[in-house]
C-alpha positions as CSV (number, residue, x, y, z in Angstrom):
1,X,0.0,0.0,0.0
2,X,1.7,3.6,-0.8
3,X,0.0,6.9,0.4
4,X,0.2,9.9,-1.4
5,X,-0.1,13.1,-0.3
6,X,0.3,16.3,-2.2
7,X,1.4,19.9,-1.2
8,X,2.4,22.9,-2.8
9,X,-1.1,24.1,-4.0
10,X,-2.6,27.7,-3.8
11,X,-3.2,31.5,-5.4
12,X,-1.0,32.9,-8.0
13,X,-1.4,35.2,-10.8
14,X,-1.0,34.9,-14.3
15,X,2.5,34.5,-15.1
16,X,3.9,33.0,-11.8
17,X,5.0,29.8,-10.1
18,X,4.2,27.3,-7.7
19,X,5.9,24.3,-7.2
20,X,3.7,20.7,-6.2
21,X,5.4,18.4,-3.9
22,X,4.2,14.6,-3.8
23,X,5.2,12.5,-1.0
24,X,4.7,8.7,-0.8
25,X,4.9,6.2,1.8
26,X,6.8,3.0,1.8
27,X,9.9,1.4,0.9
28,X,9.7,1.2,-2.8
29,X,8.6,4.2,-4.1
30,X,11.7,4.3,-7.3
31,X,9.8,1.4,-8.4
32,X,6.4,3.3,-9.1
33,X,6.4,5.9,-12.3
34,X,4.9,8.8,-10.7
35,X,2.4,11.0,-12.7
36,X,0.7,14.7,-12.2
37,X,-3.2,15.0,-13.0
38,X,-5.6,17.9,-13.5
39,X,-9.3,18.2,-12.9
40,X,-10.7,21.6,-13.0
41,X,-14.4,21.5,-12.8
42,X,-16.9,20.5,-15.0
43,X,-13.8,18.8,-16.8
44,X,-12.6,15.1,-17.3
45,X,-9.2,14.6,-15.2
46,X,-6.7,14.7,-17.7
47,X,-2.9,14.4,-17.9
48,X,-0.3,16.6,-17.2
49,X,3.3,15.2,-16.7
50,X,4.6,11.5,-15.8
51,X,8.5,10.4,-15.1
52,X,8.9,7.1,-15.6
53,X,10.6,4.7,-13.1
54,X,13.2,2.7,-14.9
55,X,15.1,5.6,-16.6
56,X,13.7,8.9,-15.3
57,X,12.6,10.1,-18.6
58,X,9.7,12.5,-19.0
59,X,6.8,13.0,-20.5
60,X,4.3,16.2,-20.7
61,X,0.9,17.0,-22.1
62,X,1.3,19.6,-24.9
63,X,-0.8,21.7,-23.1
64,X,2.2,22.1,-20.1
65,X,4.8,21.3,-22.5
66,X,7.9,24.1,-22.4
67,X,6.3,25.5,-18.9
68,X,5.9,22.4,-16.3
69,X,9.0,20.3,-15.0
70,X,8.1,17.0,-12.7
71,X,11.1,15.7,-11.1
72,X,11.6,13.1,-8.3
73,X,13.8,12.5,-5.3
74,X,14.2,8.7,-4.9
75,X,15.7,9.7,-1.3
76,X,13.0,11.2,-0.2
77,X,10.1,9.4,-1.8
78,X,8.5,12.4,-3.5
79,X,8.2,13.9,-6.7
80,X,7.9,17.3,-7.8
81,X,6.1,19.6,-10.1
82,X,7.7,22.8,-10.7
83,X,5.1,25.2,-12.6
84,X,6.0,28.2,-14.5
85,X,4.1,31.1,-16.7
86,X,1.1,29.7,-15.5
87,X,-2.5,30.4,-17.3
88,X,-5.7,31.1,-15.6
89,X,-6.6,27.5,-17.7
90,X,-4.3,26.2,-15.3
91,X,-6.7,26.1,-12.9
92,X,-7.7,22.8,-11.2
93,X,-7.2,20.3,-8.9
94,X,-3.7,18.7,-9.2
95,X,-3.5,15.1,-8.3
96,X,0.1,12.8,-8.4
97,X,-0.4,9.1,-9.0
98,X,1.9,6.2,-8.6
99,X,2.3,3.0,-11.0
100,X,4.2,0.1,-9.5
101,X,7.0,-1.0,-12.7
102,X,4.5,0.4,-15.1
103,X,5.1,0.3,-18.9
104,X,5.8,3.7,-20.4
105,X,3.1,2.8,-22.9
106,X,0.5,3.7,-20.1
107,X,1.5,6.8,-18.3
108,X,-1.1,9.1,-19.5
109,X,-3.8,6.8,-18.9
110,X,-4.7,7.9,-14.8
111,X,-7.3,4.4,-14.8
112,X,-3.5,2.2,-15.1
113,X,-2.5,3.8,-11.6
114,X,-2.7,2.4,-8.9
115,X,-2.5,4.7,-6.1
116,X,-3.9,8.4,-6.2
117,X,-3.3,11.3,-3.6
118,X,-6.1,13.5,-2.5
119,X,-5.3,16.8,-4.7
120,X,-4.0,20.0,-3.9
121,X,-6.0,23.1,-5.8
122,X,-4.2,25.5,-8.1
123,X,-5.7,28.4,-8.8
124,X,-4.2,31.5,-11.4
125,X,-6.0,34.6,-11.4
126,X,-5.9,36.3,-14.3
């Protein structure tokens, strides 16, 4: 079992930052590819960034592509999501998700997850 919790969330205008933390329980968390979802509301959840376990490489929506940065800390069982320039179509509820030795094939499909945090809310003002 692997809990997830996110932080980071919060208030920012048009053309700023905020950085998502993810931090997961247990002992094998650099076996899990770790993604970052979006819901904003009225929406589907929809992918934002993944980083997958076996070689680190990432992967972005083109929507978040040139702007977002996930990252992870093996030490410290968390991974990151560093957001710059954001839009006011940002806005949402962020959620990380962890696959245990996923395939990269399936890192923008959230249902092949297996654990999910509770979300942290972004919102950019415009």
């Amino acid at each position: 079992q692997v809990q997830l919790v996110e932080s980071g969330g919060g208030l920012v205008q048009a053309g700023g930052s905020l950085r998502l933390s993810c931090a997961a329980s247990g002992r094998t968390f650099s076996s899990y590819s770790m993604g970052w979802f979006r819901q904003a509301p009225g929406k589907e959840r929809e992918f934002v960034a993944a980083i997958y376990w076996s070689d680190g490489n990432t992967y972005y929506a083109d929507s978040v592509k040139g702007r977002f940065t996930i990252s992870r800390d093996n030490a410290k069982n968390t991974v990151y999501l560093q957001m710059n320039s954001l839009k006011p179509e940002d806005t949402a509820v962020y959620y990380c998700a962890a696959a245990l030795h996923s395939s990269r094939l399936i890192l923008q499909q959230g249902v092949r997850y297996d654990y999910w945090g509770q979300g942290t809310q972004v919102t950019v003002s415009s």
